[in-house]
C-alpha positions as CSV (number, residue, x, y, z in Angstrom):
1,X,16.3,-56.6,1.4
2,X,17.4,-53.0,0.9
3,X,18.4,-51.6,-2.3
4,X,22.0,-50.6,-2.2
5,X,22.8,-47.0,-2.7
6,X,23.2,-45.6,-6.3
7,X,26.2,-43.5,-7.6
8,X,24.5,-39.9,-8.7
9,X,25.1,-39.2,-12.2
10,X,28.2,-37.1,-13.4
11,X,28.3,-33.6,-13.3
12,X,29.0,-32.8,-16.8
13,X,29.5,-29.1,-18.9
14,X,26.3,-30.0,-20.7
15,X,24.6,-30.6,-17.2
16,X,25.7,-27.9,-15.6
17,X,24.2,-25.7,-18.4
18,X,21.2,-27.1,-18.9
19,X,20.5,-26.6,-15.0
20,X,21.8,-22.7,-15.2
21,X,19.8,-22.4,-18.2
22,X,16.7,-23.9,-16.2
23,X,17.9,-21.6,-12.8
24,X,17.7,-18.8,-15.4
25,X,14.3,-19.6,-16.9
26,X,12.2,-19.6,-13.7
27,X,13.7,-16.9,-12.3
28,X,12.6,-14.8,-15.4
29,X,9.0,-16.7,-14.8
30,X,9.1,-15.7,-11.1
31,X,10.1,-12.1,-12.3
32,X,6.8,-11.9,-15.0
33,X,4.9,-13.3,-12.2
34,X,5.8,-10.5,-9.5
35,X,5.3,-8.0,-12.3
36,X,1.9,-9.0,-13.1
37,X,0.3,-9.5,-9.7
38,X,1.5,-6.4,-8.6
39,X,0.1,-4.4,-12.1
40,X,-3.3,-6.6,-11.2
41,X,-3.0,-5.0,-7.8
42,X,-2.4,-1.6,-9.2
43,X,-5.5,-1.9,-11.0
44,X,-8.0,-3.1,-8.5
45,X,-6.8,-0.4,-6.2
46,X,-7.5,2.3,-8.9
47,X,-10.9,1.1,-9.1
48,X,-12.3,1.4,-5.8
49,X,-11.2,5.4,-5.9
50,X,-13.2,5.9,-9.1
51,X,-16.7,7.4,-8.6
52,X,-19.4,5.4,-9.6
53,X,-21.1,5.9,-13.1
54,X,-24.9,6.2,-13.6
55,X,-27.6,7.4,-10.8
56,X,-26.5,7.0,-7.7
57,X,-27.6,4.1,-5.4
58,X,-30.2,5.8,-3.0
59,X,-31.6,2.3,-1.8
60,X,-29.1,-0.4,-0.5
61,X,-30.3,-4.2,-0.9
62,X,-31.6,-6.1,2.2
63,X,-28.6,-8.0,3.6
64,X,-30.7,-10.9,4.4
């Protein structure tokens, strides 16, 4: 037998908060998050355009 629909529960100032105060939170996380990957990115670009340090590599390693 089918359970019979349940009422949702009431909508009340301290609910409403809490989820504003959550809505809040994780768009501050998603923020930090977008920051960081794009200083990460920032970072491994700069590295590939820095010369390499030490002798250079005159023989390359057999690809097999």
């Amino acid at each position: 037998m089918p359970k019979p629909p349940k009422a949702a529960p009431r909508r009340t100032a301290s609910v409403k908060a809490n989820r504003a105060r959550r809505r809040h939170l994780l768009l501050l996380l998603r923020l930090a998050v977008q920051q960081e990957k794009a200083e990460r990115a920032e970072r491994h670009a700069a590295l590939d355009r820095r010369p390499r340090g030490g002798e250079p590599r005159t023989r390359r390693a057999s690809r097999r």
